[in-house]
C-alpha positions in Angstrom: 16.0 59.6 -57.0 13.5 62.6 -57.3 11.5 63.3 -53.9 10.3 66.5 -55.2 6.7 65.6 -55.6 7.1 64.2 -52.3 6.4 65.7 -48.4 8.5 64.7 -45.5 6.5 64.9 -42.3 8.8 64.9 -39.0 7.8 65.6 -35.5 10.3 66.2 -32.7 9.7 66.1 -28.8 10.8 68.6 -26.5 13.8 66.4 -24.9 15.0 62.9 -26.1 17.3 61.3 -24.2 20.4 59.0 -25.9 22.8 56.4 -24.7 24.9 56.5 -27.9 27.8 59.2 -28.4 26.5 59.4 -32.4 23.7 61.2 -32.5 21.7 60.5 -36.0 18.2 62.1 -37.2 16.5 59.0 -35.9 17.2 59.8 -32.2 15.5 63.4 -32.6 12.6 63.3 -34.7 10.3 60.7 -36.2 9.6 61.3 -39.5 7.1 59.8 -42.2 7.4 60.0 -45.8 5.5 57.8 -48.8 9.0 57.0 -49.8 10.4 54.9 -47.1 13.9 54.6 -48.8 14.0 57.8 -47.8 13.1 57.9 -44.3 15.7 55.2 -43.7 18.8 57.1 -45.0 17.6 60.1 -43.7 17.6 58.7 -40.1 20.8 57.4 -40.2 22.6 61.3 -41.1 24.9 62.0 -38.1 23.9 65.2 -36.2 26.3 65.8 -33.8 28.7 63.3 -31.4 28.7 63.7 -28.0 32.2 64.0 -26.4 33.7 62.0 -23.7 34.4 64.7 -21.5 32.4 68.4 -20.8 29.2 68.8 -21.3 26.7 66.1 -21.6 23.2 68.2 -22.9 22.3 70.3 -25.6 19.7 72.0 -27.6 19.0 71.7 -30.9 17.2 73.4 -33.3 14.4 72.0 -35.9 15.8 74.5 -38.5 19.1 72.4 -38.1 17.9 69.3 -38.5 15.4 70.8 -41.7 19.1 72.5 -43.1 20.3 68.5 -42.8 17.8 66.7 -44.6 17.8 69.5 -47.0 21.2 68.7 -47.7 20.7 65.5 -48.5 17.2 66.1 -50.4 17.3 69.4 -51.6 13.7 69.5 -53.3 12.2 67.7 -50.5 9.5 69.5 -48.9 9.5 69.3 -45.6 6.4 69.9 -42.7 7.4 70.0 -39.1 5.3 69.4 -36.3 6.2 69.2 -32.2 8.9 71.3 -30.6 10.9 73.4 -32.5 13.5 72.9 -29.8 14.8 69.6 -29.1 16.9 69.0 -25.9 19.1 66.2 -26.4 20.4 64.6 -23.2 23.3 61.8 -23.1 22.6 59.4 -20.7 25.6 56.6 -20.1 24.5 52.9 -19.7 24.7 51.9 -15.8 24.1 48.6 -14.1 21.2 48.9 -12.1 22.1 48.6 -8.6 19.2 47.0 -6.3 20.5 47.5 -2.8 20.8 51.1 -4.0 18.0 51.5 -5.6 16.1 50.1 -2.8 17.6 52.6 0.0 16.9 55.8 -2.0 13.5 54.1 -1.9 13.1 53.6 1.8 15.5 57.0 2.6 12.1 58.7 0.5 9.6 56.8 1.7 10.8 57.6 5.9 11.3 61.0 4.9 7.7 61.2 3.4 6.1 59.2 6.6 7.5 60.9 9.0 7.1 64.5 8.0 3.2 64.0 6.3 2.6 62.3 10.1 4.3 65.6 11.9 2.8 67.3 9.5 -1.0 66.4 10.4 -0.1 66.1 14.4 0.8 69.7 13.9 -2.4 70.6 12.4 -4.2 68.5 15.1 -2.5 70.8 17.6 -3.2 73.8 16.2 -6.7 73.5 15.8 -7.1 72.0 19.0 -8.5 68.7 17.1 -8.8 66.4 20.7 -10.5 69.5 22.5 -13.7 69.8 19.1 -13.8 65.5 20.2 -14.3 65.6 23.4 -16.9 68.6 22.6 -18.8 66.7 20.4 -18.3 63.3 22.4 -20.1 65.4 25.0 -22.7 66.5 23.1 -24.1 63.4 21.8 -22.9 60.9 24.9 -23.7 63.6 27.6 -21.0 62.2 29.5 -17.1 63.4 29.2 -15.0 61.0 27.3 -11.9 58.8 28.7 -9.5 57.7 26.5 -10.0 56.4 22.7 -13.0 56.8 21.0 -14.7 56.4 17.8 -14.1 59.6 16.8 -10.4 59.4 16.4 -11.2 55.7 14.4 -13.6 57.5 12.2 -11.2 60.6 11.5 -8.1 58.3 10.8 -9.7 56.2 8.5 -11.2 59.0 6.8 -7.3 60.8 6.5 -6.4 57.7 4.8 -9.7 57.6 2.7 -8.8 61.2 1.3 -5.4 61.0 0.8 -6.0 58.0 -1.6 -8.8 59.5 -3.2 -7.3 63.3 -3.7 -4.1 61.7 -4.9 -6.0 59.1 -7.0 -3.2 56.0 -6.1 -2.4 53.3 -4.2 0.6 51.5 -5.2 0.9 50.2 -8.7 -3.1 50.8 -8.8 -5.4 54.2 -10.0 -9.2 54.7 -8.6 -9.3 56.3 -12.2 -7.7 56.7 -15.5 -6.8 60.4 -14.9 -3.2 61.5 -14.4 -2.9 61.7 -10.4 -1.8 65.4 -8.8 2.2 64.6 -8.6 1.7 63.7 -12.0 0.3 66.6 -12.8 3.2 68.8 -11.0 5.4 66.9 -12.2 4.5 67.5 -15.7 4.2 71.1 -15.1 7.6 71.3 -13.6 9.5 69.7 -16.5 7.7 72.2 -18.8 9.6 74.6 -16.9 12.9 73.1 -16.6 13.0 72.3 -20.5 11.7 75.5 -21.3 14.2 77.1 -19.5 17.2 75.4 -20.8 16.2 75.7 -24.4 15.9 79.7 -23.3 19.0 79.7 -21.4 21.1 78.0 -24.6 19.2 79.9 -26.8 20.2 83.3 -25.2 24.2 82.1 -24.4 23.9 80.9 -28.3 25.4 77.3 -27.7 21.9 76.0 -29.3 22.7 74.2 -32.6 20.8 76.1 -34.8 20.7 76.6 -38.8 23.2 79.5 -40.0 25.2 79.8 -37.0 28.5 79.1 -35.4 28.3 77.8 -31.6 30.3 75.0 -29.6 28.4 72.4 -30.5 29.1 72.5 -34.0 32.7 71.4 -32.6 31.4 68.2 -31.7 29.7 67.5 -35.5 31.6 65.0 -37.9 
């Protein structure tokens, strides 16, 4: 079938994750084309297979994947959008494990109560935070203060007021439809991490790339 008056359109993300050891065209990249017949076959051409033992991650190129298609539809011309990098992580299929699941989840949670509440009664030590109450209590009341007042209500509350709103969440619930801060750092930290693995395969050349031999191409059949 002729496909050379026809454009291929594929966009591949920065890392994909797979739970099958054949990796096809489909996993990597989505791909549009007026001729669907094509885009079907096309997804189902075999890139590389994991193996069951070593290494479990790899990069590949979007020059490879263009050299595959072009294989198969020599005429075809081809516009790529996205990464031109795509990590390719194998991920096995596990039984979710609840009791598990649910102690990481309280380990985390203890560990992020107890050192955010050390954290502030430091601060509150530091800055000598009961001595600037019982200043101001003073000031207004003209009397010292004994015991609890409603400063310390007042400046609890408002910790917990603008912690929720600085970190825009509360449970499964946003004040807003913008991305919260750990999202944000988050984001920005996996940017690094798949930047730098594409860089670090790139430069020990095990990236599966057009035109040259590396260890992956080993794992191809």
């Amino acid at each position: 079938m002729s496909v050379s008056n026809n454009t291929l359109y594929i966009k591949g993300d920065q890392s994909v994750e797979v739970t099958k050891r054949d990796v096809t065209l489909g996993d990597l990249v989505a791909m549009e084309c007026s001729q669907q017949n094509v885009v079907s076959k096309l997804k189902t051409i075999k890139v590389m297979k994991i193996p069951e033992k070593g290494q479990k991650r790899f990069v590949v190129s979007i020059l490879k994947i263009i050299e595959l298609i072009h294989k198969e539809y020599p005429h075809l011309e081809i516009q790529s959008y996205g990464s031109p990098d795509v990590i390719v992580t194998f991920e096995e299929h596990k039984k979710n494990n609840r009791v598990w699941q649910f102690t990481k989840v309280l380990l985390v949670s203890l560990t992020t109560f107890f050192g955010a509440a050390f954290a502030i009664a430091t601060f509150n030590n530091d800055s000598g935070i009961s001595r600037l109450f019982e200043d101001i209590y003073k000031l207004f009341m003209g009397a010292p203060k004994e015991g609890f007042s409603v400063l310390e209500l007042s400046y609890s509350i408002g910790i917990i007021i603008g912690i929720l709103v600085f970190f825009n969440h509360f449970g499964k619930k946003k004040t807003s439809v913008d991305p919260t801060p750990i999202e944000v750092e988050m984001r920005l930290y996996e940017n690094d991490i798949q930047t730098t693995v594409i860089a670090e395969y790139s430069r020990k050349g095990q990236e599966l790339d057009v035109g040259e031999r590396n260890t992956t191409d080993n794992y191809r059949s």
